[in-house]
Backbone as CSV, one residue per row, in Angstrom:
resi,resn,N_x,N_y,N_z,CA_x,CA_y,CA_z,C_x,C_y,C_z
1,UNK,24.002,47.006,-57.409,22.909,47.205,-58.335,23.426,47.401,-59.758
2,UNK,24.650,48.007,-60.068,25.356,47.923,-61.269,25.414,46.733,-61.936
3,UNK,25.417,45.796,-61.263,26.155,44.499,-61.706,25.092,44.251,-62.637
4,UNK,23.697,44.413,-62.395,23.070,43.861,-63.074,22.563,44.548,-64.600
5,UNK,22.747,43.469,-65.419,22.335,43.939,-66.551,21.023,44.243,-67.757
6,UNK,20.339,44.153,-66.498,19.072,44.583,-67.133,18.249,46.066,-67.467
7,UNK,19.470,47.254,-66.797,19.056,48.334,-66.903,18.697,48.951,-68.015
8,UNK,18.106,50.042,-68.717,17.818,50.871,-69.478,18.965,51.829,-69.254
9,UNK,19.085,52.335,-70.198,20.185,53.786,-70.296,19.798,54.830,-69.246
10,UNK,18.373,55.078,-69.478,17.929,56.584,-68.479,18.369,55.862,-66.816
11,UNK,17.668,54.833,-66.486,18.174,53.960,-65.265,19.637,53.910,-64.826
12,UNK,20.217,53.451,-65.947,21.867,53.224,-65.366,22.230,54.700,-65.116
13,UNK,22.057,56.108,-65.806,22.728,56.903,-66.049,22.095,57.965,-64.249
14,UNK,20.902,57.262,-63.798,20.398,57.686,-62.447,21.136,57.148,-61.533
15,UNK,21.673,55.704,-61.604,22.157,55.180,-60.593,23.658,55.518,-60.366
16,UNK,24.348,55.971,-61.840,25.727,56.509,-61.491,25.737,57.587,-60.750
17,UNK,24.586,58.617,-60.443,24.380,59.684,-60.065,24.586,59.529,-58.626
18,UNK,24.133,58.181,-58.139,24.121,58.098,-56.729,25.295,58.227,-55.890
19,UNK,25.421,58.364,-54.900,26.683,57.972,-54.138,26.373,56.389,-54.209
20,UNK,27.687,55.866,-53.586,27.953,54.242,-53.439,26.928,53.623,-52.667
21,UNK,26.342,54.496,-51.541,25.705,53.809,-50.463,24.385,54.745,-50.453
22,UNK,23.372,53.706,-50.478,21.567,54.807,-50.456,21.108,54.528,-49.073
23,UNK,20.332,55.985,-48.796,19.295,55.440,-47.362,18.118,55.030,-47.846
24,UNK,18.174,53.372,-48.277,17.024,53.006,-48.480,15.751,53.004,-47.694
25,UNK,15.878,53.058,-46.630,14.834,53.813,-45.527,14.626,55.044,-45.987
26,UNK,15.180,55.572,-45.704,14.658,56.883,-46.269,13.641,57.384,-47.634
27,UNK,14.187,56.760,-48.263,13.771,56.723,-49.467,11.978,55.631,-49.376
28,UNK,12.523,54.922,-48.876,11.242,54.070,-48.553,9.981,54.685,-47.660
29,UNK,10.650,55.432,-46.605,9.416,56.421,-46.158,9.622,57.580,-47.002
30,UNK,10.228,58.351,-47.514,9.022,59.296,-48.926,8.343,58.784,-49.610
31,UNK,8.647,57.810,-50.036,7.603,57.105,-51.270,6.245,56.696,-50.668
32,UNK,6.313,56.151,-48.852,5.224,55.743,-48.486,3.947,56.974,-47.926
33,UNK,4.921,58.275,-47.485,4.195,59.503,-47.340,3.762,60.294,-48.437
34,UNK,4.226,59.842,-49.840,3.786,60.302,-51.273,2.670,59.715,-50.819
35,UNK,2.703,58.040,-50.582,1.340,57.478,-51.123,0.377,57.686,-50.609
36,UNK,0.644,57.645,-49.452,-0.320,58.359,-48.228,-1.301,59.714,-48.541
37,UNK,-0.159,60.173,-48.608,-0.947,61.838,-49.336,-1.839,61.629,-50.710
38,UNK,-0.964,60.833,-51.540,-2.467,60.378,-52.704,-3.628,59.822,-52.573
39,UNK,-3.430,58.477,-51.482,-4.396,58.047,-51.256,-5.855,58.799,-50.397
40,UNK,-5.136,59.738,-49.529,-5.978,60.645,-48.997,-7.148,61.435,-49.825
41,UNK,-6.069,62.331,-50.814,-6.675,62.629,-52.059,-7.504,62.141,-52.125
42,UNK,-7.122,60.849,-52.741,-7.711,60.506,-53.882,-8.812,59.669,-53.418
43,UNK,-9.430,59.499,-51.509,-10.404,59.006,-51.294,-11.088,59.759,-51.105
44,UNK,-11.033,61.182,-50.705,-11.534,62.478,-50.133,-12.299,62.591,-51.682
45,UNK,-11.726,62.830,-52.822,-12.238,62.464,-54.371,-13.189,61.781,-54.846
46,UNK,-13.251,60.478,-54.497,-13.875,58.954,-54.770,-15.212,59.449,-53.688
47,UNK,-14.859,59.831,-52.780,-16.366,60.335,-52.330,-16.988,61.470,-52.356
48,UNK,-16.490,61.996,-53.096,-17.195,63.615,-53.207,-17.878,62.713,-54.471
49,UNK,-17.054,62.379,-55.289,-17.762,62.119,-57.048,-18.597,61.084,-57.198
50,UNK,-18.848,60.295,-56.589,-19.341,59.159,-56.511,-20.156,58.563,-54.733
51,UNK,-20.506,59.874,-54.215,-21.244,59.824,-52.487,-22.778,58.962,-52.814
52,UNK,-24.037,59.567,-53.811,-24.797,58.633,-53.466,-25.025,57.235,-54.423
53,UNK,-23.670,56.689,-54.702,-23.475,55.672,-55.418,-22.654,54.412,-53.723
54,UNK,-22.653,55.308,-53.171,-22.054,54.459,-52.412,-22.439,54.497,-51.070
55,UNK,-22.996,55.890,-50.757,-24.695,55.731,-49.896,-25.705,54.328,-50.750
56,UNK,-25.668,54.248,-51.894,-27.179,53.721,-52.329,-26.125,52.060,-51.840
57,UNK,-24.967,51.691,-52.457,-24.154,50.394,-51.591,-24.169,50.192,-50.050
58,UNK,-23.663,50.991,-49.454,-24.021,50.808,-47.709,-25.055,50.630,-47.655
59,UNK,-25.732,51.144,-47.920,-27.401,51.019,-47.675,-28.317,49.675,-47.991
60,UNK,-28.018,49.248,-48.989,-28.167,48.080,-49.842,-27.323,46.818,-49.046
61,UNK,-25.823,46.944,-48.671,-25.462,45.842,-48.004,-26.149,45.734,-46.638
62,UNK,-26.911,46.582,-45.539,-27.268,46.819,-44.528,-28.604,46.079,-44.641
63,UNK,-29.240,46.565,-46.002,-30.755,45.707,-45.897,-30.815,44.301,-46.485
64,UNK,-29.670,44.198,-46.988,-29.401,42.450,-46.785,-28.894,42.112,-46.111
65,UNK,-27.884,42.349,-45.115,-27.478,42.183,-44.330,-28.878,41.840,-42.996
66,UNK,-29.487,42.907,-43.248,-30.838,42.503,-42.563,-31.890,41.276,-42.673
67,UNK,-31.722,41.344,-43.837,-33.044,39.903,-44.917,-32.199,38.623,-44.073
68,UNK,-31.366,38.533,-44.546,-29.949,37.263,-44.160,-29.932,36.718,-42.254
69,UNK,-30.274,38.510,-41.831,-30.503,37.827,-40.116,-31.797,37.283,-40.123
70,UNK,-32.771,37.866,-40.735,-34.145,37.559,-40.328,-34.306,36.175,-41.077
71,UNK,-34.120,35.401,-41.804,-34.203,34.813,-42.353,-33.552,33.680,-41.479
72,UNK,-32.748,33.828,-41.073,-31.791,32.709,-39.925,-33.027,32.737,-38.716
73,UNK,-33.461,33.628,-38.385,-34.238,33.542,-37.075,-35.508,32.861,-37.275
74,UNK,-36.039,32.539,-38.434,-37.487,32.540,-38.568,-37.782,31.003,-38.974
């Protein structure tokens, strides 16, 4: 990863920090249990702040969803 020369200073001066060899697994599942945990958040959020905006959408796709069958049958 040194080799390449596209780093920034703050970047290169992280990667000397490293040992030679990373557990990129590792590293790859924290980042994915960070996201996890945000996304949780941050849907638990999205529906507290915004519930009958998206009651009044379900609701709305359901009664077209309805028009659309009846309309095929008739």
């Amino acid at each position: 990863m040194m080799d390449w020369d596209g780093w920034d200073s703050d970047v290169r001066d992280k990667l000397e920090e490293w040992d030679d060899e990373i557990e990129i697994t590792e590293l790859a599942e924290d980042y994915q249990r960070e996201l996890n945990d945000f996304f949780e958040w941050f849907r638990t959020f999205a529906l507290r702040m915004f519930y009958d905006e998206i009651l009044d959408y379900v609701v709305t796709l359901a009664l077209l969803e309805e028009d659309r069958e009846r309309g095929q049958t008739e």
